[in-house]
C-alpha positions in Angstrom: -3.5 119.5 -148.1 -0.3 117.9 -147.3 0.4 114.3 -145.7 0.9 115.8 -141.7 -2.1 117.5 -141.7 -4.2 114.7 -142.7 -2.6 112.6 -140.3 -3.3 115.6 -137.6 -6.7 115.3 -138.5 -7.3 112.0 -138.1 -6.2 111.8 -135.0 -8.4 114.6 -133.5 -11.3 112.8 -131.1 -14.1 113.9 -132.8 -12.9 112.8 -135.9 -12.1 109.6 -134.9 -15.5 109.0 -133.2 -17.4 109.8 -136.5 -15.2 107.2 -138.3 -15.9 105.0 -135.9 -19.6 105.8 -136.1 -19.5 105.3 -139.9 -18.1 102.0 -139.2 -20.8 100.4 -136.8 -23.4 101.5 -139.5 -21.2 100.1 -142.2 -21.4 96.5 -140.4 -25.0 96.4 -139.7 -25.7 97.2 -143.3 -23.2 94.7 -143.9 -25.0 92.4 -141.7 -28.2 92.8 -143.4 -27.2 92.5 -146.6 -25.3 88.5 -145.7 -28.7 87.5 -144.2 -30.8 88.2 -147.0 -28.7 86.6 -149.6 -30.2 82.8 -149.9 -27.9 79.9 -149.2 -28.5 76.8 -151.0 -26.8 74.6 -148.0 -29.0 75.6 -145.2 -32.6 77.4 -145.4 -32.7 81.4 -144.3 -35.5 80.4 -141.2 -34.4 77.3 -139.0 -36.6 75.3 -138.6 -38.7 75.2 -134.9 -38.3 72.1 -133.3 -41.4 71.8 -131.3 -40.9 70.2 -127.4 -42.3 67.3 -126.0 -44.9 68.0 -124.1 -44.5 66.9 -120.6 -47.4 65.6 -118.3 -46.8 66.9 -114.6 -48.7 64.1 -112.3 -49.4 65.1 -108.9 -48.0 63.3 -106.0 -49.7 60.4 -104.5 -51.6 61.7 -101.1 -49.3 60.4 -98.4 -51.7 59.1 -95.4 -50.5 60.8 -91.9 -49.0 57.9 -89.7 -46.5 57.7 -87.2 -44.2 56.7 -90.0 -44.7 58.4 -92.5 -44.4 61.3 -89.8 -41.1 59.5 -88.4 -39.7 59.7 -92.3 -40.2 63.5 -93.0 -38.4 64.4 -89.8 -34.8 65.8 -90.6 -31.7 63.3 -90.3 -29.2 66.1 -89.6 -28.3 67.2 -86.0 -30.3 70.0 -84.4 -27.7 72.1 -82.7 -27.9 75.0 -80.8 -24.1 77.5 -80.7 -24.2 80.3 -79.0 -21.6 83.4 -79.0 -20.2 86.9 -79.5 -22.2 87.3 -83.1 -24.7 85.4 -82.4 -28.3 85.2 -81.1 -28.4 83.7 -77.6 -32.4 82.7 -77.9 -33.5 80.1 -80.6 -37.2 80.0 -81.6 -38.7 77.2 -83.1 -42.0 77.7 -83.9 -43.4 74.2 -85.2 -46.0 75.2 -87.7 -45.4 73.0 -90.4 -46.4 70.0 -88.8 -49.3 68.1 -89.7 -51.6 66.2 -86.9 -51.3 62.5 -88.1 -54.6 60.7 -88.6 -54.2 57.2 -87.6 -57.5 56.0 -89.0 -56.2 52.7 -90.6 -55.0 51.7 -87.0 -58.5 52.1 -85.6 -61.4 49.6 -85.6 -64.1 50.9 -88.3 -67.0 51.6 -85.4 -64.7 53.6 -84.0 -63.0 55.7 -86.9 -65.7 58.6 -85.8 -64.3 60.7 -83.3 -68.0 61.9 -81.7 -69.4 57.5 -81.7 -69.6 56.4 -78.4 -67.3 53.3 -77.6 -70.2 52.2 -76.1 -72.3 51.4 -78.7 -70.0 48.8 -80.7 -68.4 47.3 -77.5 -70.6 44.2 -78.1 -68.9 43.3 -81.5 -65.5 44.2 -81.1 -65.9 41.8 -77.4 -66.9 38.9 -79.6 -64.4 39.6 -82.2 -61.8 39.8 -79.8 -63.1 35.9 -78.0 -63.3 34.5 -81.7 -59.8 35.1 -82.6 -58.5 34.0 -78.8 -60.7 30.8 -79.4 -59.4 30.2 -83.0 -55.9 31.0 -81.3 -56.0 28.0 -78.5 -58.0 26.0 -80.7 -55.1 26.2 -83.8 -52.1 25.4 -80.7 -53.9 23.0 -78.4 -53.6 21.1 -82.2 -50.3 21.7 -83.0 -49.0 20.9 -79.5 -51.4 17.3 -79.8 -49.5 17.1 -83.2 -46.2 17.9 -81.9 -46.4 15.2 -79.4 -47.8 12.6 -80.8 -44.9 12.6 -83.4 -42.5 12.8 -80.2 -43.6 9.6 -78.7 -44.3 7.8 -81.7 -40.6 8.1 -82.4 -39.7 6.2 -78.8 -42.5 3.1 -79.7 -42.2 0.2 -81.2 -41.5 0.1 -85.0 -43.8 -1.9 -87.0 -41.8 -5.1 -87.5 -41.7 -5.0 -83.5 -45.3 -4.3 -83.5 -46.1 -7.0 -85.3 -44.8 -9.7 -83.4 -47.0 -8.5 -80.1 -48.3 -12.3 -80.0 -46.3 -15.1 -81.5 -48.0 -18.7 -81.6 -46.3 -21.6 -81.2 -46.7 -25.3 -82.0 -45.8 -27.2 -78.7 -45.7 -30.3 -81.1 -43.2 -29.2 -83.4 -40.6 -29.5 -80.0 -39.3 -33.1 -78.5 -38.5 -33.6 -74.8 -35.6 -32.3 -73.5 -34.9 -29.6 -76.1 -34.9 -25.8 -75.8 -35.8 -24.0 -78.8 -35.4 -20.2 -79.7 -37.9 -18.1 -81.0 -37.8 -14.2 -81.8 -39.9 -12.1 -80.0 -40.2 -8.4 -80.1 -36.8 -8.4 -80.6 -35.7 -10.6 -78.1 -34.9 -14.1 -78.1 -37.9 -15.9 -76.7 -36.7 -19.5 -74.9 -39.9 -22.1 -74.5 -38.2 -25.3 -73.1 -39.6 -29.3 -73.3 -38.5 -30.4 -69.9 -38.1 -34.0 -68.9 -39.5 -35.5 -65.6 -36.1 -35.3 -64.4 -36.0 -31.8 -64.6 -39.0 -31.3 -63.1 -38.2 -33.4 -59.6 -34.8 -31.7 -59.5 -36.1 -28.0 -60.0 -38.9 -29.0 -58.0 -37.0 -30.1 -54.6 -34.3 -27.0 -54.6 -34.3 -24.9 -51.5 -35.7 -21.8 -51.5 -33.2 -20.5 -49.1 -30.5 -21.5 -51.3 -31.8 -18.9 -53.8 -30.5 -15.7 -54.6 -34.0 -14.5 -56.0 -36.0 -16.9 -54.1 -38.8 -18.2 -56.4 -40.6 -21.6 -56.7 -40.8 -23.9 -60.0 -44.2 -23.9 -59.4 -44.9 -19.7 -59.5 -42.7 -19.4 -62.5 -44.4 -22.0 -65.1 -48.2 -22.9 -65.9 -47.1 -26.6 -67.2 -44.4 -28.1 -65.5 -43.5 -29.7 -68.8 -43.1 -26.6 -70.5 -40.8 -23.5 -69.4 -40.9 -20.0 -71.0 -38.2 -17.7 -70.7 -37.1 -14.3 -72.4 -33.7 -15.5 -73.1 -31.8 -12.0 -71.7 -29.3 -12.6 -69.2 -30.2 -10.0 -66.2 -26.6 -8.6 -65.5 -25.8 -7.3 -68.6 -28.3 -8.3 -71.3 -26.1 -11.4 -73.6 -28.2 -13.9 -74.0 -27.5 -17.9 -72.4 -26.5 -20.7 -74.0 -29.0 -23.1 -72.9 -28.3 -26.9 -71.2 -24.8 -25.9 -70.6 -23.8 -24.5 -66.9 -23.1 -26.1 -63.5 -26.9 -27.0 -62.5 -28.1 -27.7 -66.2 -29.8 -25.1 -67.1 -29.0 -21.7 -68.7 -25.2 -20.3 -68.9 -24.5 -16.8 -69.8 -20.5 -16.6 -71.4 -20.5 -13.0 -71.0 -19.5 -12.8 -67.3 -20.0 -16.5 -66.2 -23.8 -16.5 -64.9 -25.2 -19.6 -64.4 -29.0 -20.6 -64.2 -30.6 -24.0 -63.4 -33.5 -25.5 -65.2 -36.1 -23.4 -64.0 -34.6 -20.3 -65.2 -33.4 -19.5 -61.8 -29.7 -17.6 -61.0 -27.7 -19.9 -58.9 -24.2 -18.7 -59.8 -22.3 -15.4 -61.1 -22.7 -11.8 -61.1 -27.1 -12.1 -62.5 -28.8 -10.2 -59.6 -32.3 -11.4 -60.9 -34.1 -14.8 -62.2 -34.7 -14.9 -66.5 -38.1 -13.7 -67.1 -41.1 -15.4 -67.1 -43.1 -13.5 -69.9 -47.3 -13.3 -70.5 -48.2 -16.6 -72.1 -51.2 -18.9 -72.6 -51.8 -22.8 -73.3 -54.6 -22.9 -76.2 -56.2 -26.0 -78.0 -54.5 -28.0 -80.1 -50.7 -27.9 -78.1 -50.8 -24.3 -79.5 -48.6 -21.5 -76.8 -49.3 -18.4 -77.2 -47.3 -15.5 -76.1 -47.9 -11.9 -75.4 
């Protein structure tokens, strides 16, 4: 057989096909034969890695409330479109929602649908007084609280307090002199008058006076004169036994007083306090 011919034949479909046959069986033998040989750098079987087994735990029950409900609802937009390829009718048939159960919001005599209201109206009454009672009780105290705190902050502070009375020794103070004591805060003035003082504050006219008061209604010893030493127009305190009738001046606006604690001259609408005081044993004055 020449060179052409074999060429020709080879070339011919069906020999070509069983060449091809011969070939596929050639590589599965071939196949075989590479598995079967043992490799020392990795085993013939792989090994069979065994998987973790996994534990599926059931969902926690969800109770049926309003909202839980409100959650499951869908967050999109529910539209309805309409057209040439579509339907012009939507049907929603709402099948898959639940009836909620709103059992924890109810009162335990009445979590039975079929027990009459009736019978447990008693105890959920008295209930329902005992927590409006505890209620008022609880804020008729905090509003005491509240407002005893608010007017304790406009009294007197406790130095103030503390001088409510003040005693003092009438002997400790010669005649003629005008001594200044502190007094819940104010100057207090108790004055040793002279005779003198007396007759002249004694005879003044009334009518002369621009807050008509007698000596007499304004001191409980004619020797002895208490004042509060605030000036009535403006609240500076005197300067005592300096002024035009002897008495009391007040360098703050130019109001003068007499002896008897009087206003005779200058802007002072009023007379200088008389405060609460009483003569004890012993020369002792007590005040407040």
């Amino acid at each position: 057989m020449n060179r052409p011919s074999v060429i020709q034949g080879l070339l011919q479909p069906t020999t070509m096909m069983s060449y091809m046959a011969k070939s596929a069986n050639l590589a599965c033998a071939l196949k075989a034969t590479s598995q079967a040989v043992p490799s020392t750098l990795k085993p013939v079987i792989a090994p069979v890695v065994l998987a973790a087994e996994t534990i599926i735990v059931p969902p926690k029950p969800v109770k049926l409330t309003s909202d839980s409900l409100n959650t499951s609802l869908p967050t999109g937009v529910l539209r309805a479109t309409s057209g040439l390829c579509t339907s012009q009718q939507i049907r929603m048939a709402h099948t898959d929602i639940k009836v909620p159960d709103f059992s924890e919001y109810r009162h335990r005599s009445l979590r039975d649908n079929k027990a009459s209201n009736r019978d447990s109206a008693d105890s959920r009454r008295a209930f329902t007084y005992i927590t409006t009672g505890a209620f008022a009780v609880g804020s008729a105290y905090v509003a005491k609280s509240a407002v005893t705190q608010f007017v304790m902050t406009m009294s007197a502070s406790a130095d103030v307090m503390a001088l409510a009375k003040i005693e003092i020794k009438l002997s400790d103070i010669p005649e003629g002199k005008n001594v200044v004591f502190q007094w819940r805060g104010k100057p207090l003035f108790v004055r040793h008058r002279t005779p003198e003082e007396i007759k002249t504050e004694q005879s003044v006219d009334l009518a002369s006076l621009r807050d008509p008061q007698a000596d007499s209604d304004r001191t409980k010893d004619p020797k002895w004169l208490i004042l509060l030493g605030v000036c009535t127009h403006l609240g500076c305190v005197p300067i005592a036994n300096v002024g035009e009738f002897g008495g009391y001046y007040c360098p703050c606006h130019g109001s003068h007083y007499d002896a008897s604690g009087r206003i005779r001259k200058g802007p002072a609408p009023l007379n200088l306090e008389v405060p609460q005081h009483e003569f004890m044993e012993g020369g002792i004055l007590v005040v407040g």
